[in-house]
SEFIZA-3560 file (N, C-alpha, C; in Angstrom, 3 decimals):
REM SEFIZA-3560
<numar><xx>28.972</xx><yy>-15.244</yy><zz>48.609</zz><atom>N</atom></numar>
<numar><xx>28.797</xx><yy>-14.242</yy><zz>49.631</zz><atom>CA</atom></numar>
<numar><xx>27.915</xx><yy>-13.135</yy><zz>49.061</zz><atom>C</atom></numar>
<numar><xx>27.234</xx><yy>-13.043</yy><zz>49.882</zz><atom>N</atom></numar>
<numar><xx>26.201</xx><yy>-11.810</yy><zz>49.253</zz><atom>CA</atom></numar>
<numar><xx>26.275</xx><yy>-10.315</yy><zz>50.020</zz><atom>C</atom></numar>
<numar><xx>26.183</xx><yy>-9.113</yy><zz>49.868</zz><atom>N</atom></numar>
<numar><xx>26.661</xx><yy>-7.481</yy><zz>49.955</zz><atom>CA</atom></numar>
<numar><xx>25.044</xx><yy>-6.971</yy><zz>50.573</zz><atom>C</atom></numar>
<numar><xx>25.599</xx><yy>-6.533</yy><zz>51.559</zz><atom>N</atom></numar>
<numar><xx>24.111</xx><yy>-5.913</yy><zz>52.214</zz><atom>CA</atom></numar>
<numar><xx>24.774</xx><yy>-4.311</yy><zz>51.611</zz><atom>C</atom></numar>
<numar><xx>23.569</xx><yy>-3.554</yy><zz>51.071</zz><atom>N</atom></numar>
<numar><xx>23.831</xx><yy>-2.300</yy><zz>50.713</zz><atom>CA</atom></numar>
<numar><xx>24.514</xx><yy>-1.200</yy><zz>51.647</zz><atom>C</atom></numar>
<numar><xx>24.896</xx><yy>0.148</yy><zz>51.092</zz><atom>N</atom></numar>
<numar><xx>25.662</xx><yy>0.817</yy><zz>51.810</zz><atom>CA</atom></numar>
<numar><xx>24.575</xx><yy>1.525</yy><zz>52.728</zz><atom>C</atom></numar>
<numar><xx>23.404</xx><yy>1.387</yy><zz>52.495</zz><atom>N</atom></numar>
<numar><xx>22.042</xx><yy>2.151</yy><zz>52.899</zz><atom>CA</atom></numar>
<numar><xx>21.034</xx><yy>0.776</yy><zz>53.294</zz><atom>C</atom></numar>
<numar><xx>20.476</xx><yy>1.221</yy><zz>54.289</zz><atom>N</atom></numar>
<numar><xx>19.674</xx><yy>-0.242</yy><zz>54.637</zz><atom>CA</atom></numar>
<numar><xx>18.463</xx><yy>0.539</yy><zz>56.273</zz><atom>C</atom></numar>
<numar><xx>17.471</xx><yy>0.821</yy><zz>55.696</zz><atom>N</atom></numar>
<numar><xx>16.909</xx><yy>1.444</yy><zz>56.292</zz><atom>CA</atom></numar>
<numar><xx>15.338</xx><yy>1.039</yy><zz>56.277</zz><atom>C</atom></numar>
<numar><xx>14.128</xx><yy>1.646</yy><zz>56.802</zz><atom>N</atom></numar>
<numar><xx>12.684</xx><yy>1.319</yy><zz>56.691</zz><atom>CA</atom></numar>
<numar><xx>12.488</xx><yy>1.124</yy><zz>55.146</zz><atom>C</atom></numar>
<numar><xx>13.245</xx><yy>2.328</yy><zz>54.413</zz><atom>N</atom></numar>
<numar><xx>12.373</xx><yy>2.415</yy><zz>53.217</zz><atom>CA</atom></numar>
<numar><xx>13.405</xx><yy>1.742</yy><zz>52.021</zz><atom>C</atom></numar>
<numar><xx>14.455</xx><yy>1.003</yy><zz>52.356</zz><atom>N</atom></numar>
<numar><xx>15.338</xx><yy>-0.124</yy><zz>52.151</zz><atom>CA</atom></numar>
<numar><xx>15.257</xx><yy>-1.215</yy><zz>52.110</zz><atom>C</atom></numar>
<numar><xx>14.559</xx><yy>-1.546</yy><zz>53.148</zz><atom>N</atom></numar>
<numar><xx>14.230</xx><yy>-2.847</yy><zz>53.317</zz><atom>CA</atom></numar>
<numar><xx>13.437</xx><yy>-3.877</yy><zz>53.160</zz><atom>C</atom></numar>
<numar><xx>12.098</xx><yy>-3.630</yy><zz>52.526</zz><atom>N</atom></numar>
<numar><xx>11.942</xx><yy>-4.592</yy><zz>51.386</zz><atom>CA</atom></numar>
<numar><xx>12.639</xx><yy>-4.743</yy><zz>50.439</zz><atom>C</atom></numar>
<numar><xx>12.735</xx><yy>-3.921</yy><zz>49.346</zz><atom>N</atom></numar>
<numar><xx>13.962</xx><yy>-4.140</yy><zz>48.567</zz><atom>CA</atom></numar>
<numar><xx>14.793</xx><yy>-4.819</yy><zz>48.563</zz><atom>C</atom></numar>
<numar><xx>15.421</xx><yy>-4.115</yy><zz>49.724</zz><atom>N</atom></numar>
<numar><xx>16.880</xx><yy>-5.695</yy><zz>50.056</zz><atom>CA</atom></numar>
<numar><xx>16.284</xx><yy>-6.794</yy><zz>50.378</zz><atom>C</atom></numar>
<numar><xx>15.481</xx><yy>-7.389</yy><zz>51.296</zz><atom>N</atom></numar>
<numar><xx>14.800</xx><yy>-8.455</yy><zz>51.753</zz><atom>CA</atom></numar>
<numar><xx>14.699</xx><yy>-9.124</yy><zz>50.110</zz><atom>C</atom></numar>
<numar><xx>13.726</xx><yy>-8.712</yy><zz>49.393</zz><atom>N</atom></numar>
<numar><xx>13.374</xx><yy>-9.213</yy><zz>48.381</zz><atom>CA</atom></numar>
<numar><xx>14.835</xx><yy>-9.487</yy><zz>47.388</zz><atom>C</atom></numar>
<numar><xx>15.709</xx><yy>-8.487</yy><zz>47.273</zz><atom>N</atom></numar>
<numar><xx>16.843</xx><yy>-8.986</yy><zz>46.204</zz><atom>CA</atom></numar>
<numar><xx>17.538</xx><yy>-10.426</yy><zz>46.991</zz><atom>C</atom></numar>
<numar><xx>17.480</xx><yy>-9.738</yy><zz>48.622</zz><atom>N</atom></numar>
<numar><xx>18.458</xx><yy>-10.983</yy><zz>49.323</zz><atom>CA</atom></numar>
<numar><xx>17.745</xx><yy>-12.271</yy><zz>48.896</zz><atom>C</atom></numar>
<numar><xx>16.546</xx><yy>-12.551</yy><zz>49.637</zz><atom>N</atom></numar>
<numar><xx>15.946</xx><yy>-13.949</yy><zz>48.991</zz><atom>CA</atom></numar>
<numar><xx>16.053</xx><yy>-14.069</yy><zz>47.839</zz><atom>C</atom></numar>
<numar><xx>15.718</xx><yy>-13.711</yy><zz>46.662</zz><atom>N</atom></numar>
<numar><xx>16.397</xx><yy>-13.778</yy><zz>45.120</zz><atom>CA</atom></numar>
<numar><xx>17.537</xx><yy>-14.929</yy><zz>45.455</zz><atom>C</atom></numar>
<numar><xx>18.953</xx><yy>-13.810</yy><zz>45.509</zz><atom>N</atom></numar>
<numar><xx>19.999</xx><yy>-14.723</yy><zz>45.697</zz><atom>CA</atom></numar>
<numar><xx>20.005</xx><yy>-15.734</yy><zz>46.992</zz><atom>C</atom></numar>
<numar><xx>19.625</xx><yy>-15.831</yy><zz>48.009</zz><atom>N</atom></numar>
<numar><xx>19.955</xx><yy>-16.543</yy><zz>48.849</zz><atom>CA</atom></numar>
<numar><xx>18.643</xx><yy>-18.042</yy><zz>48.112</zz><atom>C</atom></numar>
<numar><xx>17.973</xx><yy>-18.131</yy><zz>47.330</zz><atom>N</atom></numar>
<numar><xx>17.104</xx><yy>-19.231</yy><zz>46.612</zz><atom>CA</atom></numar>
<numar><xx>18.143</xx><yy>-19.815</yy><zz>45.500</zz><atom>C</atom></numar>
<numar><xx>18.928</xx><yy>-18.764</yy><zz>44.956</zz><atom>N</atom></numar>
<numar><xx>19.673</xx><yy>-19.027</yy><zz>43.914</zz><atom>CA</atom></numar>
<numar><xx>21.056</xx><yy>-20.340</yy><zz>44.429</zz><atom>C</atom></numar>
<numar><xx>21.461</xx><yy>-19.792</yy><zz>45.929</zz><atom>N</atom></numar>
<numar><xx>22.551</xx><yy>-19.970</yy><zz>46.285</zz><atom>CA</atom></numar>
<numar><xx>22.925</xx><yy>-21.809</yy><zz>46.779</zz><atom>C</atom></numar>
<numar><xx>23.775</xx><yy>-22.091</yy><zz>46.066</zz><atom>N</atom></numar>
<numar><xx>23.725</xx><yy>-23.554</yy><zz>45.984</zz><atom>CA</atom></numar>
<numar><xx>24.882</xx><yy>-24.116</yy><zz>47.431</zz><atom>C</atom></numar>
<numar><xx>25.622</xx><yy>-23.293</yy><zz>47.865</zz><atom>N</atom></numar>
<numar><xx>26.120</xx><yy>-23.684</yy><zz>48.852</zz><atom>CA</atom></numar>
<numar><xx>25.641</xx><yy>-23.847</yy><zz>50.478</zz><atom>C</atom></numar>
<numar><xx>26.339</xx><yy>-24.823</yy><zz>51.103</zz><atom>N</atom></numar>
<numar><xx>25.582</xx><yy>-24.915</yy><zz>52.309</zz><atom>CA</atom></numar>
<numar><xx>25.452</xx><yy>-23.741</yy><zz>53.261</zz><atom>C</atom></numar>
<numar><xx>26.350</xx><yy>-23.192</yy><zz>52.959</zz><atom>N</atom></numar>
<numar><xx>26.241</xx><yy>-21.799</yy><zz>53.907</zz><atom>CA</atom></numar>
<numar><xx>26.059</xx><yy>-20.527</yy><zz>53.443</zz><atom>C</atom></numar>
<numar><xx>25.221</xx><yy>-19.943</yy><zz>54.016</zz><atom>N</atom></numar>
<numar><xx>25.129</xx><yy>-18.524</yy><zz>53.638</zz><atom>CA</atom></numar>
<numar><xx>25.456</xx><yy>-17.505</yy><zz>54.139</zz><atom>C</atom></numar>
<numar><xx>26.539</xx><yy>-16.681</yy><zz>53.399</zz><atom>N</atom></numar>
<numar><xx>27.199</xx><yy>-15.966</yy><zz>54.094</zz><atom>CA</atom></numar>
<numar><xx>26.381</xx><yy>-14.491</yy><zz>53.464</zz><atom>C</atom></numar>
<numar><xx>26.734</xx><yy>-13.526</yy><zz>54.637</zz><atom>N</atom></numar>
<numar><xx>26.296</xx><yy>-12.525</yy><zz>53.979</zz><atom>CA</atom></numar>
<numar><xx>27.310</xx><yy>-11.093</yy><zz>54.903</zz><atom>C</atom></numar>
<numar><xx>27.514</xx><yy>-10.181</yy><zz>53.712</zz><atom>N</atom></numar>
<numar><xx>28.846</xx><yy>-9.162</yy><zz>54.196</zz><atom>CA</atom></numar>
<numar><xx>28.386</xx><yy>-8.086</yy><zz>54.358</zz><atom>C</atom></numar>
<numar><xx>28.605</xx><yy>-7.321</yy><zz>55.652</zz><atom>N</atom></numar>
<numar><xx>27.924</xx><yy>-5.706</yy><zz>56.107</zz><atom>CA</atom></numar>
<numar><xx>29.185</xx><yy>-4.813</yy><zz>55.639</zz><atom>C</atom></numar>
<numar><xx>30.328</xx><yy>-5.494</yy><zz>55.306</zz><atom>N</atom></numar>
<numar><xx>31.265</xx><yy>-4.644</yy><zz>54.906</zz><atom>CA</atom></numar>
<numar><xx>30.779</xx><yy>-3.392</yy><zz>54.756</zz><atom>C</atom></numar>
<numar><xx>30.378</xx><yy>-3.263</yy><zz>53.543</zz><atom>N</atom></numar>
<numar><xx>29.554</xx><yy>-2.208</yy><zz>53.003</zz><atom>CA</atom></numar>
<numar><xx>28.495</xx><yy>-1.198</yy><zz>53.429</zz><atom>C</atom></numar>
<numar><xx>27.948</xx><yy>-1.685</yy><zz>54.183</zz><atom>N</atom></numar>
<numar><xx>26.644</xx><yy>-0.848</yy><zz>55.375</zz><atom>CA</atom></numar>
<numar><xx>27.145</xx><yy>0.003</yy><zz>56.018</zz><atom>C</atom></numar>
<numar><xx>26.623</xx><yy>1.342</yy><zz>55.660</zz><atom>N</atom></numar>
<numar><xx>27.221</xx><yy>2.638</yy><zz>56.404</zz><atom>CA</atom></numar>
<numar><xx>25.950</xx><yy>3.358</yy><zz>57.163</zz><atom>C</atom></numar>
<numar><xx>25.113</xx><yy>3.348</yy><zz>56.601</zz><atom>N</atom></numar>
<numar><xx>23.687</xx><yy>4.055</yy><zz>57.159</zz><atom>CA</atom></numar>
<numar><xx>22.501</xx><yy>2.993</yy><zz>57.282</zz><atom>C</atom></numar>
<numar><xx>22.129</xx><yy>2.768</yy><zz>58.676</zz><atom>N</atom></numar>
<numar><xx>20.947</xx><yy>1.640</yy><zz>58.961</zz><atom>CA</atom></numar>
<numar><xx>20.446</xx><yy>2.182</yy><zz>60.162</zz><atom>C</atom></numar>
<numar><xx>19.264</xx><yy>1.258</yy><zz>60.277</zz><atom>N</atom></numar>
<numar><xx>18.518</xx><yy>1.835</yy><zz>61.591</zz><atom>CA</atom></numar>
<numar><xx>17.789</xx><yy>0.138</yy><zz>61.727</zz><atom>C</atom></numar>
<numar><xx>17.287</xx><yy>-0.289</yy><zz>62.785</zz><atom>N</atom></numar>
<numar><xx>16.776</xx><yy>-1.327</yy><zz>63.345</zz><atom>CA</atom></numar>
<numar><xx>16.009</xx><yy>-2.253</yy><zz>61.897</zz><atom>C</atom></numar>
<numar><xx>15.493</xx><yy>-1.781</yy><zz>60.905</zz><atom>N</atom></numar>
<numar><xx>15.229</xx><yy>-2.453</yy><zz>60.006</zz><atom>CA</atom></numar>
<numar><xx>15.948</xx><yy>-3.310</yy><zz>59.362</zz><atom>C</atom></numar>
<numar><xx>17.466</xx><yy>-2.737</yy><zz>59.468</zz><atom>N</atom></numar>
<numar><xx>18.694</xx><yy>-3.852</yy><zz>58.580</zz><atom>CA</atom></numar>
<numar><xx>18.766</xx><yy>-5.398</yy><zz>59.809</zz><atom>C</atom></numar>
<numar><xx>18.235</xx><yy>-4.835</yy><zz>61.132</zz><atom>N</atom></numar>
<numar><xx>17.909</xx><yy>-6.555</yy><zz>61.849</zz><atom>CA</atom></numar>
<numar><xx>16.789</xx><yy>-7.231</yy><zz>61.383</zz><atom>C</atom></numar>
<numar><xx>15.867</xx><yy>-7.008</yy><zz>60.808</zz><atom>N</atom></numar>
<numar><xx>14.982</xx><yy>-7.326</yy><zz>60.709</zz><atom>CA</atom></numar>
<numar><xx>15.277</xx><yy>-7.948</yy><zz>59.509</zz><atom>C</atom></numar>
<numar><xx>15.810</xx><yy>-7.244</yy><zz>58.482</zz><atom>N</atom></numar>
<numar><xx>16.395</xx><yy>-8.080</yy><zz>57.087</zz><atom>CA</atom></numar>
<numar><xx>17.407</xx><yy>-9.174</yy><zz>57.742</zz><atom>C</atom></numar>
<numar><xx>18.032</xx><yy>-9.194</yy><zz>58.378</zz><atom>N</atom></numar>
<numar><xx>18.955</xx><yy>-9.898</yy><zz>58.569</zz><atom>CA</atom></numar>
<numar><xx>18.266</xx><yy>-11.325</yy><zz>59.481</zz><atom>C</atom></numar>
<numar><xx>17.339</xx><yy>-11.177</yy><zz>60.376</zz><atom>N</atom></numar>
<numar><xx>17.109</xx><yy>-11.652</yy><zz>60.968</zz><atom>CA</atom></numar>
<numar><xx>16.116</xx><yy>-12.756</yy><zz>59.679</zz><atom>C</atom></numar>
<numar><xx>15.229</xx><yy>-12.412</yy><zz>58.997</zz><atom>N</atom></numar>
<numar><xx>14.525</xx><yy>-12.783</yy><zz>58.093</zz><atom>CA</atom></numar>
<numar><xx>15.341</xx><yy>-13.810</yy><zz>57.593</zz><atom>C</atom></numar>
<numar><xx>16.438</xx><yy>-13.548</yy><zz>56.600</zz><atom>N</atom></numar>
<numar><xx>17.965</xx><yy>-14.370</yy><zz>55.997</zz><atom>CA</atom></numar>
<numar><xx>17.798</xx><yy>-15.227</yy><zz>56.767</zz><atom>C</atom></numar>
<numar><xx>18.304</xx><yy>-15.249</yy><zz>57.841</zz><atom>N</atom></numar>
<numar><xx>18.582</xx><yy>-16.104</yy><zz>58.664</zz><atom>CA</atom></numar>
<numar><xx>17.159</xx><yy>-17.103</yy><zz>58.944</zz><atom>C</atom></numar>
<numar><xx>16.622</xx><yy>-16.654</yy><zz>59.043</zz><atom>N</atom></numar>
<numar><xx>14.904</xx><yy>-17.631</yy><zz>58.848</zz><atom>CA</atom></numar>
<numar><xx>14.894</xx><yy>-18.674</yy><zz>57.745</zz><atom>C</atom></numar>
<numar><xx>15.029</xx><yy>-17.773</yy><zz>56.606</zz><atom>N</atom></numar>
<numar><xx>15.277</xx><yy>-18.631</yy><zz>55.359</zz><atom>CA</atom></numar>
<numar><xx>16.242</xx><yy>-19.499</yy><zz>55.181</zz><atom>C</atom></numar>
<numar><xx>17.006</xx><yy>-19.205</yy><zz>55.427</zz><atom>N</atom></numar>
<numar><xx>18.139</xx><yy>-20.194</yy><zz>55.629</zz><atom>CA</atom></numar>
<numar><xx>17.607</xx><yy>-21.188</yy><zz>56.193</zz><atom>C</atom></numar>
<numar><xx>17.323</xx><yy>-21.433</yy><zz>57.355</zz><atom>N</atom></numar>
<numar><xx>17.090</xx><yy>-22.145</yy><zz>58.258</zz><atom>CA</atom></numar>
<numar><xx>15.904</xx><yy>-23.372</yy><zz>57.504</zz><atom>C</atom></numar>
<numar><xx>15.198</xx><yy>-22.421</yy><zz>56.942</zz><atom>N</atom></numar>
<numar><xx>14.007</xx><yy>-23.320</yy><zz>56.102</zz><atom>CA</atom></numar>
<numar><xx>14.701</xx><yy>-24.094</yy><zz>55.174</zz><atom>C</atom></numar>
<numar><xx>15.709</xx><yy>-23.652</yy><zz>54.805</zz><atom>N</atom></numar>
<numar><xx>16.166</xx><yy>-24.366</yy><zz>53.229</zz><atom>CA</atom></numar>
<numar><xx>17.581</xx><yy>-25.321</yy><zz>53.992</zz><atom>C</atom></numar>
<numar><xx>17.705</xx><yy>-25.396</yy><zz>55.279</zz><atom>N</atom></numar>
<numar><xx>18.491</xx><yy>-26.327</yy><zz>55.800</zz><atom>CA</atom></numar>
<numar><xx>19.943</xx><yy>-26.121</yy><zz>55.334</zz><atom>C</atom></numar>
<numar><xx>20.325</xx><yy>-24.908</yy><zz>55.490</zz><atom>N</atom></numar>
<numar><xx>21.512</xx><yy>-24.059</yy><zz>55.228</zz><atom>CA</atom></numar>
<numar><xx>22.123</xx><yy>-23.385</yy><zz>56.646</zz><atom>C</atom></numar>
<numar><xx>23.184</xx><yy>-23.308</yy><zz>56.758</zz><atom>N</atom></numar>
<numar><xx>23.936</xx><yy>-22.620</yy><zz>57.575</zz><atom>CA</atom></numar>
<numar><xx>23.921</xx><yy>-21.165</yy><zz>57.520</zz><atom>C</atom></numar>
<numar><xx>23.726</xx><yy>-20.437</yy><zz>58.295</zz><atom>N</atom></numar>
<numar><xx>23.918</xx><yy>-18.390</yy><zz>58.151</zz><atom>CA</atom></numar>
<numar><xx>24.967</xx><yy>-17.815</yy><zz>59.090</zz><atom>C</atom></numar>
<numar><xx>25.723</xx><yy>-17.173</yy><zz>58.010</zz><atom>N</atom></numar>
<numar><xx>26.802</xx><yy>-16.308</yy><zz>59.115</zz><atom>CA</atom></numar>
<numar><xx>26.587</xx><yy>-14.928</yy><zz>58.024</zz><atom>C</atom></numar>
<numar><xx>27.181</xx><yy>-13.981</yy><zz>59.208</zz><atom>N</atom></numar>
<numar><xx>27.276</xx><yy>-12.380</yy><zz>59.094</zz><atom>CA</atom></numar>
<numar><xx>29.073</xx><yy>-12.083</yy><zz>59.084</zz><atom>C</atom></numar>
<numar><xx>29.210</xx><yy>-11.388</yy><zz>58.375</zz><atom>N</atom></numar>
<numar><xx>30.508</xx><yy>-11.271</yy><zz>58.415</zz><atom>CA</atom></numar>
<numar><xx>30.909</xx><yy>-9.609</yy><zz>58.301</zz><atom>C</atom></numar>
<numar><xx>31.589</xx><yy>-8.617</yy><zz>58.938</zz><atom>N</atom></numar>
<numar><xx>31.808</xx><yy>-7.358</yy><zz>58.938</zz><atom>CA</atom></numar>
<numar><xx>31.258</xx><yy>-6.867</yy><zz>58.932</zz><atom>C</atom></numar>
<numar><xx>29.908</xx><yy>-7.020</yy><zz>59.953</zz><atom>N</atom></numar>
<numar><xx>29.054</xx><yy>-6.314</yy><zz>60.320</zz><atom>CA</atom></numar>
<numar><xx>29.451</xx><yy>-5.191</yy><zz>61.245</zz><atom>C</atom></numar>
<numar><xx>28.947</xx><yy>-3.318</yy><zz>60.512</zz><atom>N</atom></numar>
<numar><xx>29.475</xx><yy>-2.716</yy><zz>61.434</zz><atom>CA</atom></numar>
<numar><xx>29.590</xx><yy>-2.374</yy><zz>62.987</zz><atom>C</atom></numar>
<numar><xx>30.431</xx><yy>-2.282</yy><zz>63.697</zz><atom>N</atom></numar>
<numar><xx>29.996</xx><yy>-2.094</yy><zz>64.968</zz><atom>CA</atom></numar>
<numar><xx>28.703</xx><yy>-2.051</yy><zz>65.868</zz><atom>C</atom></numar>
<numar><xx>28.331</xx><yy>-0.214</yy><zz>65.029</zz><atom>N</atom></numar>
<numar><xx>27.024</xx><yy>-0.155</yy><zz>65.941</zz><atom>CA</atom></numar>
<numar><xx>25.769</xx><yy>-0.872</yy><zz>65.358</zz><atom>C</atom></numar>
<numar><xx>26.114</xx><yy>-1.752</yy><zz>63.926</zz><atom>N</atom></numar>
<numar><xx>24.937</xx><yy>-2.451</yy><zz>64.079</zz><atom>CA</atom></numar>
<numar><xx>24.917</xx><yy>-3.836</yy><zz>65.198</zz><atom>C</atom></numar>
<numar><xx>25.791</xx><yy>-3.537</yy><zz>65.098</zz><atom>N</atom></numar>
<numar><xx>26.378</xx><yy>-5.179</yy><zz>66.066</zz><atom>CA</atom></numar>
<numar><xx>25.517</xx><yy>-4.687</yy><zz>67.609</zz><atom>C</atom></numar>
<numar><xx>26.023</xx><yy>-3.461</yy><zz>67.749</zz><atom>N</atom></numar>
<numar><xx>25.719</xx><yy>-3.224</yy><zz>69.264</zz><atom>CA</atom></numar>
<numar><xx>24.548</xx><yy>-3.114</yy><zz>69.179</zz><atom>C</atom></numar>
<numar><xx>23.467</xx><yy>-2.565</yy><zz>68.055</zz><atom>N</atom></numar>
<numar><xx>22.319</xx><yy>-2.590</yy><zz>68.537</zz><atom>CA</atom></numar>
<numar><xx>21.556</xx><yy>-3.391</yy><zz>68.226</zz><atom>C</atom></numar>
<numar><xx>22.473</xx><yy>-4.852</yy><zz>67.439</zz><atom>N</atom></numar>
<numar><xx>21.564</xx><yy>-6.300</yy><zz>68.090</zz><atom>CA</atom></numar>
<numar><xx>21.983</xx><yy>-6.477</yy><zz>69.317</zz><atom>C</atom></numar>
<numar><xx>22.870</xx><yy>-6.240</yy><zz>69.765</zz><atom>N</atom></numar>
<numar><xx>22.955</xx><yy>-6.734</yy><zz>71.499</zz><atom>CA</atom></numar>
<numar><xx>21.673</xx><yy>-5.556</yy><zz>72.234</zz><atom>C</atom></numar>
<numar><xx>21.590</xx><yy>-4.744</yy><zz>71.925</zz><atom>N</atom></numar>
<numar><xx>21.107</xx><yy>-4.102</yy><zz>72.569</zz><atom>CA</atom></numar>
<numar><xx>19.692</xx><yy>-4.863</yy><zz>72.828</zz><atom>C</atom></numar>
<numar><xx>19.208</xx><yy>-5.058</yy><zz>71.507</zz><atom>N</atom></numar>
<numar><xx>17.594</xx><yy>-5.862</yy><zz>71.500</zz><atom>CA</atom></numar>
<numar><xx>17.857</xx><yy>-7.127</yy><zz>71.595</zz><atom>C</atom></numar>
<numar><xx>18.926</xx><yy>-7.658</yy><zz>72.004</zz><atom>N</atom></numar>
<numar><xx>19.257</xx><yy>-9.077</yy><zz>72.505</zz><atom>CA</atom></numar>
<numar><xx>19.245</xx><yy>-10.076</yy><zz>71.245</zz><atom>C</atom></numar>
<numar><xx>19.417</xx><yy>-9.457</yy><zz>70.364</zz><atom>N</atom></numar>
<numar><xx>19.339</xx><yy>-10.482</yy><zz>69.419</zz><atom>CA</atom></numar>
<numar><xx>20.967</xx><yy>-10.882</yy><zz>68.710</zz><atom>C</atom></numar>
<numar><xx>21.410</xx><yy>-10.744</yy><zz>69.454</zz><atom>N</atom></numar>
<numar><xx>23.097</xx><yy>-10.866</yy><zz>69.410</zz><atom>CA</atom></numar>
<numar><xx>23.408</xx><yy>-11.780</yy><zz>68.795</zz><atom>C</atom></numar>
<numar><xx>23.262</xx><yy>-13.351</yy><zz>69.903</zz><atom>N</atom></numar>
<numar><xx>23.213</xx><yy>-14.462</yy><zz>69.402</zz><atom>CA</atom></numar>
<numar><xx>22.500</xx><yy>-14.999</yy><zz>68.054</zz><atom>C</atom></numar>
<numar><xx>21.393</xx><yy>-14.913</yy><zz>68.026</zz><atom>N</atom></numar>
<numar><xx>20.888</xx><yy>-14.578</yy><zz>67.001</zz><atom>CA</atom></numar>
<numar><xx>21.512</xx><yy>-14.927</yy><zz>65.279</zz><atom>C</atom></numar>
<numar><xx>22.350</xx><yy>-13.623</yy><zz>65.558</zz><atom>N</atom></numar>
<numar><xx>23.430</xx><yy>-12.850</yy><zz>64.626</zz><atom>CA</atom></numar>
<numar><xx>24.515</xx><yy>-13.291</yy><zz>64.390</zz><atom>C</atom></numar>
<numar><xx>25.271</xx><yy>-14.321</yy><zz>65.507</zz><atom>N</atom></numar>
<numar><xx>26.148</xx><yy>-14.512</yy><zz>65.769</zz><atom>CA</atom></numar>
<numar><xx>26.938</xx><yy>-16.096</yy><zz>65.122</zz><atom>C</atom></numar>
<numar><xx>27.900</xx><yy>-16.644</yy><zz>64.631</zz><atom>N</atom></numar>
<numar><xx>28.292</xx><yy>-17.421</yy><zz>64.219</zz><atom>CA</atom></numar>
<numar><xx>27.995</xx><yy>-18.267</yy><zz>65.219</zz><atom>C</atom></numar>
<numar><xx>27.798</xx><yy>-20.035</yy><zz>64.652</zz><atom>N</atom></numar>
<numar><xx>27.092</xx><yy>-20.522</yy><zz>65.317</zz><atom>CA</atom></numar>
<numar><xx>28.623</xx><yy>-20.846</yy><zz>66.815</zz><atom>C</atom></numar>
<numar><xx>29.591</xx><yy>-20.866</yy><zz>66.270</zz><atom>N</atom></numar>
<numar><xx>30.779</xx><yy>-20.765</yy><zz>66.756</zz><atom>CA</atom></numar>
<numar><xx>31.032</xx><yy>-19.790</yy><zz>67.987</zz><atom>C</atom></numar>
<numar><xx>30.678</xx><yy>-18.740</yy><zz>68.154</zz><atom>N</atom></numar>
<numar><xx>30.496</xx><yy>-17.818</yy><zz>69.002</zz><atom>CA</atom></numar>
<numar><xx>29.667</xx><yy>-18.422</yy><zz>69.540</zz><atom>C</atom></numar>
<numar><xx>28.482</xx><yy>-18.748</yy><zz>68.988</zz><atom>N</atom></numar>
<numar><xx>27.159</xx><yy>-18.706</yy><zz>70.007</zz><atom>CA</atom></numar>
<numar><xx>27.417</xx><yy>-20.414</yy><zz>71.092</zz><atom>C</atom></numar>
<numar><xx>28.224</xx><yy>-21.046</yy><zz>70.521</zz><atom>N</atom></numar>
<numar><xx>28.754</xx><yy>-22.251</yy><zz>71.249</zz><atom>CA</atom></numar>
<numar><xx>29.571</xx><yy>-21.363</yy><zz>72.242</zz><atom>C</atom></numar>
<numar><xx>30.451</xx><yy>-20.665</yy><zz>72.268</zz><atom>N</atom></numar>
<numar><xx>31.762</xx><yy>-20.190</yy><zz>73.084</zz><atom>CA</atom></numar>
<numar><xx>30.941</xx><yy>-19.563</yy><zz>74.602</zz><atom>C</atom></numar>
<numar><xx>29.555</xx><yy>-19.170</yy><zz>73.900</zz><atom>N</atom></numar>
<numar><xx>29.203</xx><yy>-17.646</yy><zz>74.747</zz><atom>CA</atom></numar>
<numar><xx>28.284</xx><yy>-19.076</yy><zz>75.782</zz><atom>C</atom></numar>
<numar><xx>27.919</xx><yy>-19.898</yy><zz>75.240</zz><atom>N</atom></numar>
<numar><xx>26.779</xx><yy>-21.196</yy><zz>76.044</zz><atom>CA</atom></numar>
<numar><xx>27.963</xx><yy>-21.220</yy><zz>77.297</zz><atom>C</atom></numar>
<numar><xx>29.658</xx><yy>-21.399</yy><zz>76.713</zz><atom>N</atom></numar>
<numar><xx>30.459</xx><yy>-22.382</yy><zz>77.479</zz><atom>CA</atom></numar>
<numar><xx>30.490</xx><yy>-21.266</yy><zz>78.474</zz><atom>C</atom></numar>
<numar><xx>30.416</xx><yy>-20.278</yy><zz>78.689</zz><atom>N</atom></numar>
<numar><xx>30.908</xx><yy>-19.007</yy><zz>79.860</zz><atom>CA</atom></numar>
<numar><xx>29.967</xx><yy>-19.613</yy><zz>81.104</zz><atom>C</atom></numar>
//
């Protein structure tokens, strides 16, 4: 499981992008998890890191989930619709069945 910082912002986010791929190249399991636990201060850039992850993943034929992601970052992927996206692939099955 990998730790998105407590700070994750414009001038954050290469940085993280770049440490995340680091470990997410390193990471030998099928799934990649990654924890917002920690994320207290962000602005639309921590989707953009996140969204990226999730790209990579995808290239390296890996699974991506988000896990304790805070609220209002949550809300403001719904907001830019990128919810699903974000969302376990589990959810994103539940939300098809509505």
């Amino acid at each position: 499981m990998l730790l998105l910082p407590e700070t994750l912002g414009m001038r954050e986010a290469r940085d993280t992008l770049r440490l995340l791929t680091l470990a997410l190249e390193r990471e030998t399991e099928p799934l990649l998890v990654i924890d917002g636990s920690q994320l207290q201060q962000f602005d639309s850039s921590a989707l953009a890191v996140l969204l990226e992850c999730r790209r990579l993943a995808q290239t390296w034929g890996k699974r991506f989930e988000l896990h304790a992601l805070p609220p209002k970052l949550a809300g403001l992927a719904r907001l830019y619709g990128l919810d699903l996206l974000l969302e376990p692939p589990s959810v994103q099955a539940a939300v098809r069945v509505r």
